[in-house]
N, C-alpha and C positions, 0 to 999 in steps of 0.2 A: 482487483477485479476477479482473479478466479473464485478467491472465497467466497465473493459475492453475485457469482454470475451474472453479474450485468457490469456493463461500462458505464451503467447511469444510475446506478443504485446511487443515492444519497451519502452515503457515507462513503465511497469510491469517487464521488466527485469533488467532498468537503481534504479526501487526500490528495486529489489532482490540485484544485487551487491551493494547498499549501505546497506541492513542489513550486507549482507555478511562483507564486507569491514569496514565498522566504526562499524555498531551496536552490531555485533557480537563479539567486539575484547574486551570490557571491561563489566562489572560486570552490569552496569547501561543499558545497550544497550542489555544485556541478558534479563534483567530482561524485558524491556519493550515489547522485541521479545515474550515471554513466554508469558505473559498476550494478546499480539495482539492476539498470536496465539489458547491460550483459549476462547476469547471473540467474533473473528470476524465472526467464524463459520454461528451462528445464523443471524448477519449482511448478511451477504452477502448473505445468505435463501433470505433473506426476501429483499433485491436489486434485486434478479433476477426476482422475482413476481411483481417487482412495478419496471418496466421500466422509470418512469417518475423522480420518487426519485432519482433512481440509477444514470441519466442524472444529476439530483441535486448537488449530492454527487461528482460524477468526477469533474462538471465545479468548485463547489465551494469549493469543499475538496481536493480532493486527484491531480490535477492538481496544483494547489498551492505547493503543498507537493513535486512533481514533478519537479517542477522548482528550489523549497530551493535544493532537493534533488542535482539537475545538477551544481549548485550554487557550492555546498561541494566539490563536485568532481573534477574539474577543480585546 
């Protein structure tokens, strides 16, 4: 969501129904939601203050992620 400033950007939603749908459904995919969800808080502070990074971060991270993400679902 930060990278993508909204909570309904398209691509921030196609990653919520994959926690939803795979990651949520077994013990391993909880556990990693839990930990995202303790950790990214901080992260994503500090994306909104450094526009430049946070561009970093989408093109080279989370966009990749993105794709595997659409990859699974299909």
């Amino acid at each position: 969501t930060a990278v993508y400033n909204s909570p309904t950007a398209p691509k921030v939603i196609a990653l919520k129904e994959f926690r939803d749908q795979k990651l949520l459904t077994n013990l391993l995919g909880e556990r990693f939601v839990q930990f995202y969800y303790r950790n990214s808080p901080p992260i994503a502070n500090f994306l909104s203050r450094h526009k430049f990074l946070s561009e970093v971060v989408r093109v080279g991270f989370v966009e990749p992620l993105v794709w595997v993400v659409q990859v699974f679902r299909k």
